[in-house]
C-alpha positions in Angstrom: -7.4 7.2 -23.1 -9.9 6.8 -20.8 -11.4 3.5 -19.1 -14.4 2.5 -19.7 -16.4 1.1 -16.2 -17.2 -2.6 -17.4 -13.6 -3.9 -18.1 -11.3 -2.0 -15.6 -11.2 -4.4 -12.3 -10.3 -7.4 -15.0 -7.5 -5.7 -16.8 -6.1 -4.2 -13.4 -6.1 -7.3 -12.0 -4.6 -9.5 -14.6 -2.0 -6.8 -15.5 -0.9 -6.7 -11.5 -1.1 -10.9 -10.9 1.6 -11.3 -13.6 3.7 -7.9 -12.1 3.0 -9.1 -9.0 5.0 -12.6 -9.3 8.1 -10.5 -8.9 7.2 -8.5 -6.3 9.1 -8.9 -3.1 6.0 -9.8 -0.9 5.5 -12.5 -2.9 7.4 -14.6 -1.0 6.6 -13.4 2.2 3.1 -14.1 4.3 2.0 -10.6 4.2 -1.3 -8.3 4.6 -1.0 -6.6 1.2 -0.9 -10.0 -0.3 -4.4 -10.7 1.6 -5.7 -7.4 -0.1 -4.9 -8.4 -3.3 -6.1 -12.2 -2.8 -9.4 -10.5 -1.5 -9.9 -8.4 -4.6 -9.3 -11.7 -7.1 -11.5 -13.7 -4.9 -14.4 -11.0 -5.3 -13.7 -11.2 -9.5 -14.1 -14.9 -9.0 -16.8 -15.2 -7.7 -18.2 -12.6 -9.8 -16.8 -13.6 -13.4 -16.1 -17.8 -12.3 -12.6 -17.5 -14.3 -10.3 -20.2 -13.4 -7.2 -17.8 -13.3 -8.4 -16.3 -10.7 -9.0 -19.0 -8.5 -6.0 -20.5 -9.6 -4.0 -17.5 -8.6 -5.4 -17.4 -5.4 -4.5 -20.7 -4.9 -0.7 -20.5 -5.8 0.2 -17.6 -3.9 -1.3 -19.5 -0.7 0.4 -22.8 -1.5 3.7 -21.0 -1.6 3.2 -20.6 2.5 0.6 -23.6 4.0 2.3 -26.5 4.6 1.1 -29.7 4.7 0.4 -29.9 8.6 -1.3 -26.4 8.4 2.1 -24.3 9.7 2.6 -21.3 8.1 5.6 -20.3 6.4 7.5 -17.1 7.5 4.4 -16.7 10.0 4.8 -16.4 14.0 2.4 -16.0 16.4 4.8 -14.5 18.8 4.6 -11.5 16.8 0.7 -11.3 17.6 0.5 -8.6 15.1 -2.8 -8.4 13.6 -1.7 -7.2 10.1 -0.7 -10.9 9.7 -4.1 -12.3 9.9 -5.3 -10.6 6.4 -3.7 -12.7 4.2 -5.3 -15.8 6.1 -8.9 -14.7 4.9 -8.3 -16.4 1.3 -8.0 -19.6 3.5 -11.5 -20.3 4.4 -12.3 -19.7 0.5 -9.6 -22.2 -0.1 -11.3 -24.9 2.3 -14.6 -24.3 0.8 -13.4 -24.8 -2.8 -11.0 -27.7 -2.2 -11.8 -29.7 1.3 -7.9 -29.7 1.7 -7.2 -30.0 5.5 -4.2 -28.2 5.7 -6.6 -24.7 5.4 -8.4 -25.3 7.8 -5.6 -26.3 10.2 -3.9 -23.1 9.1 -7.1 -21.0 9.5 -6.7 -22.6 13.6 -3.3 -21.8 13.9 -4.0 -17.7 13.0 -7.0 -18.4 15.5 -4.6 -18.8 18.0 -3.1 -15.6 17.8 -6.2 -13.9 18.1 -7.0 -16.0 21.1 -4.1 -14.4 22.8 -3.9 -11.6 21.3 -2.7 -8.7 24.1 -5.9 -6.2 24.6 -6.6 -3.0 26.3 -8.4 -3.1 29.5 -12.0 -3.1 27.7 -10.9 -6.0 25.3 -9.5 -4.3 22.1 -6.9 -6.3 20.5 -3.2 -4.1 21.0 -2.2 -3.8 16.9 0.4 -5.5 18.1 2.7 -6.6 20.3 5.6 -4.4 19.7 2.3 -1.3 20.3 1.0 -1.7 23.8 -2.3 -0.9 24.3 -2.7 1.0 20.7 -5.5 0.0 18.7 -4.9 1.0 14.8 -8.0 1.3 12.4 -6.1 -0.9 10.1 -5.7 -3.6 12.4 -9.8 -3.9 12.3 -9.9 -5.0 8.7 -6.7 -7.7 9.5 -9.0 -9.0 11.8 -12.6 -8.9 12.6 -13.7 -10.0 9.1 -11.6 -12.7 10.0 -13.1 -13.3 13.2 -16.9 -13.6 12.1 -16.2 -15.6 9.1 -14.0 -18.1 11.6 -17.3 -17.6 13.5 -19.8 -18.5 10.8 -17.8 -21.7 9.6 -17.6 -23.1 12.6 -20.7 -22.3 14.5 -18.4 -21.0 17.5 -20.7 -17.7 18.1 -18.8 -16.2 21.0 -16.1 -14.7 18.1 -19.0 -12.7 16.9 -19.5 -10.6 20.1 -15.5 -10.4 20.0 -15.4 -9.1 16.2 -18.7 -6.4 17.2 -16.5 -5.2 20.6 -13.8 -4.4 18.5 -15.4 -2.0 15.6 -17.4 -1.0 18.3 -14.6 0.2 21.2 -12.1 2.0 18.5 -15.0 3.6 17.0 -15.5 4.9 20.6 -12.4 5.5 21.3 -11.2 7.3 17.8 -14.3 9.4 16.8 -13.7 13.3 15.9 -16.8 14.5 17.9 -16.9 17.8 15.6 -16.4 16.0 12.0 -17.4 12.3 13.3 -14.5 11.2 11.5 -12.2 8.5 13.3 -8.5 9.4 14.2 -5.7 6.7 12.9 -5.2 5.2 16.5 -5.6 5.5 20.4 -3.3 4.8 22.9 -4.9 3.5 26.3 -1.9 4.1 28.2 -1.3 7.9 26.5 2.6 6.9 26.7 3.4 7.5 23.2 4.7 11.0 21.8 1.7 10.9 19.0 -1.0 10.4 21.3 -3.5 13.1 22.8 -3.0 13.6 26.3 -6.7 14.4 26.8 -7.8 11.4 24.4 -5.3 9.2 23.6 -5.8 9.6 20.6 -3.4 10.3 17.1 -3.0 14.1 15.7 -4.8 13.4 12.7 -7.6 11.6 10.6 -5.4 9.3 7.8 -7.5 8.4 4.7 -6.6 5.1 4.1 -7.2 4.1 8.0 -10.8 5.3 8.0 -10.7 3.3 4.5 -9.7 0.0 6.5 -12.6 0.8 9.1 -15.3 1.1 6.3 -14.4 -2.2 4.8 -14.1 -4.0 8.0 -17.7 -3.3 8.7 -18.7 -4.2 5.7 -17.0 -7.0 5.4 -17.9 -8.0 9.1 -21.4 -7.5 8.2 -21.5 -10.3 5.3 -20.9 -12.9 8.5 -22.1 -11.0 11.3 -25.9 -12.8 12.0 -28.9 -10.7 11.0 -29.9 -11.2 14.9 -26.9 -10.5 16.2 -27.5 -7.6 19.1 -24.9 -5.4 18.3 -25.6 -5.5 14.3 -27.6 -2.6 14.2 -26.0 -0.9 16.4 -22.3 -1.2 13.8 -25.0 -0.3 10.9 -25.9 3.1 12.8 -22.3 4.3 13.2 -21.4 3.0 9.9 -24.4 5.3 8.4 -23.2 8.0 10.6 -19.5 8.0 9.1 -20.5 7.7 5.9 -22.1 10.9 6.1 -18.9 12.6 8.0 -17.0 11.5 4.8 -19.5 13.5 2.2 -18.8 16.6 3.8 -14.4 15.8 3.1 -14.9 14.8 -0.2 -13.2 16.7 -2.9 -16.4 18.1 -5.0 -14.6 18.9 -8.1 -13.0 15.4 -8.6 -15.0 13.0 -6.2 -11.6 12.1 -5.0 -10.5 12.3 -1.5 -8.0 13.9 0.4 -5.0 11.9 2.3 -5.5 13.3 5.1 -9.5 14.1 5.7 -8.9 16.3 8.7 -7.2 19.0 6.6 -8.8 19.1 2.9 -6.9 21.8 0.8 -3.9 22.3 2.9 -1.1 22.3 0.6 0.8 19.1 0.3 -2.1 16.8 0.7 -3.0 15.6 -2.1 -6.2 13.2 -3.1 -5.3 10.0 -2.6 -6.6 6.1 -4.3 -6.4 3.8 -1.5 -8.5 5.6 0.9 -10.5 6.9 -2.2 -10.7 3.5 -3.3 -11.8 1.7 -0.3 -14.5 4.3 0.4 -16.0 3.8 -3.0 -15.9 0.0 -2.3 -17.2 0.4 1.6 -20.3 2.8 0.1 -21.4 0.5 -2.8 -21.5 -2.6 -0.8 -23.2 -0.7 1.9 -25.8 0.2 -0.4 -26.2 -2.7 -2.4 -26.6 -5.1 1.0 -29.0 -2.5 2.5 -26.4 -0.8 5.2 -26.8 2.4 4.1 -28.7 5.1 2.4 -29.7 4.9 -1.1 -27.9 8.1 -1.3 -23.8 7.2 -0.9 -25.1 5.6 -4.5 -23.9 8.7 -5.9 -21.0 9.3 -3.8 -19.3 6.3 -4.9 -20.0 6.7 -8.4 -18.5 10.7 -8.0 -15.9 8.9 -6.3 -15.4 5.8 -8.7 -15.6 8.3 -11.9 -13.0 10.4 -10.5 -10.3 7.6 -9.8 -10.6 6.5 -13.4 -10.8 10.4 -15.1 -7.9 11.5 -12.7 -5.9 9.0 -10.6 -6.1 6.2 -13.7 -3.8 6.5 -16.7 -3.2 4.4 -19.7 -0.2 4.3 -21.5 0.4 3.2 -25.8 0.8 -0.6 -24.9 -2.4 -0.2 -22.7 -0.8 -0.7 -19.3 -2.8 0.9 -16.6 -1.2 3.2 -13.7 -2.9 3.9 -10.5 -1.3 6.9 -9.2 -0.8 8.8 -5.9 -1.1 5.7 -3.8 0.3 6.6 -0.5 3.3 4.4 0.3 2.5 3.8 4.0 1.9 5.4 7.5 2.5 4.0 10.7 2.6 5.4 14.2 5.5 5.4 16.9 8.4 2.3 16.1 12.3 3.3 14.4 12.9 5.4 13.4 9.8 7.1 15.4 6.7 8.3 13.5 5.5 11.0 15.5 1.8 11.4 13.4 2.2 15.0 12.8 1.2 16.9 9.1 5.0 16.7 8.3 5.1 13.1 9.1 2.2 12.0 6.8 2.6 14.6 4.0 6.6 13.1 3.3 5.7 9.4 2.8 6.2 8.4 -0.1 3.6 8.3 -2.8 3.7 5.1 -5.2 2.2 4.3 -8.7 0.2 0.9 -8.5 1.3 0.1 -4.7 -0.7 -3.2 -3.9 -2.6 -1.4 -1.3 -4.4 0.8 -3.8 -4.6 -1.3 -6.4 -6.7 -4.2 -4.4 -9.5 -1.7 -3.4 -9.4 -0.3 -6.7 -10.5 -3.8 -8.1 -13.4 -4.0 -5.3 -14.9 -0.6 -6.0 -14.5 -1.3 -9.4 -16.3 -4.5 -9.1 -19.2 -2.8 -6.7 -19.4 -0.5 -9.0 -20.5 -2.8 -11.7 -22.6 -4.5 -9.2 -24.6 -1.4 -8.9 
């Protein structure tokens, strides 16, 4: 049985918010939470179903306390993945008043005031990874940044949310496939990084996928005027098209790792598939890009749901081949090679996937 496009992103999501009760991260102030919160925020606003909201809601309420602390949050950690999940509080404030979000939305501003940087100003991905910038750490963060910027009226965290797509996209760009590479290491002390560049071995699907939707998510708060907007709209237009030319033309899907399309092992991935799709639509719809990646997200969106999508008898639906994870460097040490990525584990409906799976699938109504 195959999904039809207009009901998908609702059934996935209200099948996953009643799994996801159970899940272990539940209870834990987490970035895939933030994913998933992002992904029923968008259906919200889109469909206006209470659940939804309501949902968003609970989960948050399990970890702001009264006086805006966070629960099973430090700042010590100043590791960026922990800002996601504090996006859904600015939607919170807005829809409620309730002080304790916007306290909380200062206290994650704190971090990011201190967060440790590399000697041109690009947040470390955290502190336990000197001077390494991550492409996932972008989407934990800038969003974040711009929208703090454009409730407040404090402008200055605009030109801080532009350095930062703009330095790792610098720093990280594949000048033959104008791809980006997973991370960079200012320092070069790592086993994983380039000792010409700094730079990780290879070009991970799902952190190029982070990148996309950072810019496009940055973009929704980032001022029309802003200097540097057009500039993030040209490299954005410019990646887009390195990712046609990785794209799996028989299924739309794409590859886990983009750097080496057809090597065995490396299968075609949803997250990074996923996000793209989301990243290209929105592009297009709010005038980023080419009228063109039109297509390319609806190759890509058709293929998720002919082969990555399955349905069983009681109408329960499986996203499959969702890479597990990837990280660089820490223990036991990830070294970034081929081996490395290829032996992660791949999961059926990992949170990850799932959330981008919900935003294409409501871009791709949009369109």
């Amino acid at each position: 049985m195959k999904e039809t496009l207009q009901h998908t992103p609702m059934r996935m999501a209200d099948q996953f918010m009643e799994s996801y009760r159970s899940h272990e991260l539940y209870a834990t102030w987490h970035y895939e939470n933030g994913c998933l919160l992002k992904a029923l925020e968008e259906l919200y606003a889109r469909t206006g179903e209470q659940r939804y909201f309501d949902y968003i809601q609970e989960l948050m309420d399990h970890f702001i306390q009264e006086d805006g602390s966070i629960r099973s949050y430090t700042i010590e950690e100043y590791n960026l993945d922990q800002i996601n999940q504090g996006k859904s509080l600015f939607f919170l404030l807005e829809k409620t008043g309730q002080e304790k979000y916007r306290k909380a939305s200062e206290l994650l501003m704190t971090q990011l005031k201190g967060q440790p940087r590399t000697s041109g100003g690009g947040f470390w991905h955290k502190k336990i990874y000197p001077f390494q910038m991550w492409l996932d750490g972008l989407y934990m963060a800038t969003p974040y940044l711009t929208q703090y910027g454009a409730v407040t009226g404090e402008e200055k965290w605009f030109d801080k949310a532009a350095l930062q797509l703009l330095l790792v996209e610098a720093q990280t760009r594949d000048p033959r496939s104008g791809l980006l590479y997973h991370a960079w290491d200012e320092s070069k002390e790592q086993r994983w990084s380039s000792g010409d560049t700094g730079c990780s071995p290879h070009v991970w699907s799902r952190a190029v996928g982070w990148y996309v939707m950072a810019v496009v998510d940055t973009l929704d708060y980032l001022p029309v005027d802003h200097e540097q907007r057009g500039q993030i709209i040209g490299i954005f237009e410019r990646l887009a098209n390195a990712l046609i030319h990785v794209q799996d033309q028989e299924t739309g899907l794409w590859p886990h790792l983009l750097d080496q399309p057809g090597r065995e092992r490396n299968y075609l991935e949803a997250s990074g598939t996923s996000m793209f799709v989301y990243a290209l639509a929105k592009g297009v719809r709010k005038g980023f890009l080419s009228g063109k990646f039109k297509a390319i997200a609806e190759k890509g969106y058709q293929g998720l749901l002919q082969h990555l999508l399955q349905t069983d008898q009681e109408g329960m639906l499986s996203l499959t081949q969702c890479n597990g994870g990837a990280g660089l460097g820490g223990t036991p040490y990830r070294d970034g090679s081929y081996e490395y990525y290829v032996t992660e584990s791949i999961r059926i409906n990992d949170p990850k996937s799932v959330a981008p799976f919900i935003l294409a699938g409501v871009e791709m109504e949009l369109a």
